[in-house]
C-alpha positions in Angstrom: 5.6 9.6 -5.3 6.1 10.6 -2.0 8.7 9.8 0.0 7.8 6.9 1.9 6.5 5.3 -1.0 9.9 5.6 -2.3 11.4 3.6 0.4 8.4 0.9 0.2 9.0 0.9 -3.7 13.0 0.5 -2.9 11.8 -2.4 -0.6 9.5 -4.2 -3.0 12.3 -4.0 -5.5 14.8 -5.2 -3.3 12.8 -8.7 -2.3 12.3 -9.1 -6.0 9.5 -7.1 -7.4 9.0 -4.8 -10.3 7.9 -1.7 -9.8 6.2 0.3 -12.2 4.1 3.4 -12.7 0.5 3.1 -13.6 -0.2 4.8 -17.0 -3.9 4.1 -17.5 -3.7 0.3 -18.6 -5.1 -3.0 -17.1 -3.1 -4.3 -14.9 -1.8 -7.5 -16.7 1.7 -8.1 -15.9 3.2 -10.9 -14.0 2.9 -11.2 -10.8 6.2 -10.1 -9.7 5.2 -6.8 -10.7 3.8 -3.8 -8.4 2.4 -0.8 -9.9 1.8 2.5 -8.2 -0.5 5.2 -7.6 -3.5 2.7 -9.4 -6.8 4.4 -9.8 -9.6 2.5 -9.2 -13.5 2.5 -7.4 -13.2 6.6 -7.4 -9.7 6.2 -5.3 -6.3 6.0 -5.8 -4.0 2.6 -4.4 0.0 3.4 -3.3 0.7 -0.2 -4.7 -1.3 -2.7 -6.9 0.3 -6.0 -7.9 -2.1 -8.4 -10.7 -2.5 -10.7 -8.0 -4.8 -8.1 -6.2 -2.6 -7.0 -3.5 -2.9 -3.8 -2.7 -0.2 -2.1 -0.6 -1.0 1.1 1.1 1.8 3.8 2.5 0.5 6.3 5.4 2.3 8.5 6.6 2.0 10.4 10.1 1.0 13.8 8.8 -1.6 12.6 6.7 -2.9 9.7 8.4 -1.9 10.1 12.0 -0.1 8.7 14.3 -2.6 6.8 16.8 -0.3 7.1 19.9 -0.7 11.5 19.1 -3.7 13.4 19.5 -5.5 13.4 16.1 -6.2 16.5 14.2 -9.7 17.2 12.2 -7.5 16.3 8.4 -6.7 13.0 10.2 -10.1 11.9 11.5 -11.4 13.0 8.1 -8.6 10.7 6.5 -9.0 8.0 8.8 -12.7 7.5 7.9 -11.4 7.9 3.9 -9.0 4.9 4.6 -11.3 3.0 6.4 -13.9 2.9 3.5 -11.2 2.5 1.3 -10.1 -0.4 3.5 -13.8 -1.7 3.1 -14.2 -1.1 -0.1 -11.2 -3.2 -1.6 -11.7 -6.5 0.8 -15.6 -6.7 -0.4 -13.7 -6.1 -4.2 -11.6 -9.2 -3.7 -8.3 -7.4 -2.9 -5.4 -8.1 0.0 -4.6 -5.0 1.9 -0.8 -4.7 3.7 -1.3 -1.1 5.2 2.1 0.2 6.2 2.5 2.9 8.4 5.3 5.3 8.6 6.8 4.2 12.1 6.8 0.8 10.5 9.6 2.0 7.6 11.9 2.4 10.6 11.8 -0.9 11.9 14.9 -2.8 10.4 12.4 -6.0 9.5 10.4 -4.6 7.2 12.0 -6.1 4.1 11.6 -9.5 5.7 8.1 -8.4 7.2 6.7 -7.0 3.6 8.0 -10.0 1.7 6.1 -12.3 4.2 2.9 -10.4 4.3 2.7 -10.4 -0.1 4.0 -14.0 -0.2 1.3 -15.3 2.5 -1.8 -13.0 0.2 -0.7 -14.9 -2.8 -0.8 -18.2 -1.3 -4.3 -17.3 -0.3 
């Protein structure tokens, strides 16, 4: 787990949430529990909650920051992301995609319990 998904798990735990690590088993818990790093459709999720939310963590390096210039690794990862945006929402899953300049605004709790509370209302 890297360690912005550390701080996203330390949020999800702080609004409430379980958080555990997916050890190849259905996810069949309740749903106030998140598991992480879930394989599935040839790709890994950050988060995956029963209720088919699916929370993904990028961070800059990786994913890039769109206000930088972007680097061939990004635009190769940015197309990966986007497909594995795709891919989920035609599978029936909620995505809540959180970048890593968003960890430093001091809403996020409030922000991340809002986004899963309004996906399982849906």
């Amino acid at each position: 787990m890297t360690n912005l998904e550390e701080q996203v798990k330390g949020i999800l735990e702080s609004i409430g949430f379980l958080v555990k690590h997916f050890k190849n088993k259905a996810i069949t818990d309740y749903a106030n529990t998140f598991y992480y790093q879930v394989p599935t459709y040839g790709m890994v999720i950050d988060f995956a909650s029963p209720n088919r939310i699916a929370i993904e963590v990028n961070g800059e390096y990786w994913h890039a920051n769109i206000r930088r210039r972007i680097n061939t690794m990004q635009l190769k990862n940015k197309m990966r992301d986007e497909n594995k945006s795709l891919i989920l929402s035609r599978s029936g899953w909620n995505l809540i995609v959180i970048n890593e300049s968003a960890l430093q605004d001091r809403n996020m709790t409030d922000w991340l319990r809002k986004m899963i509370w309004g996906k399982m209302e849906v």
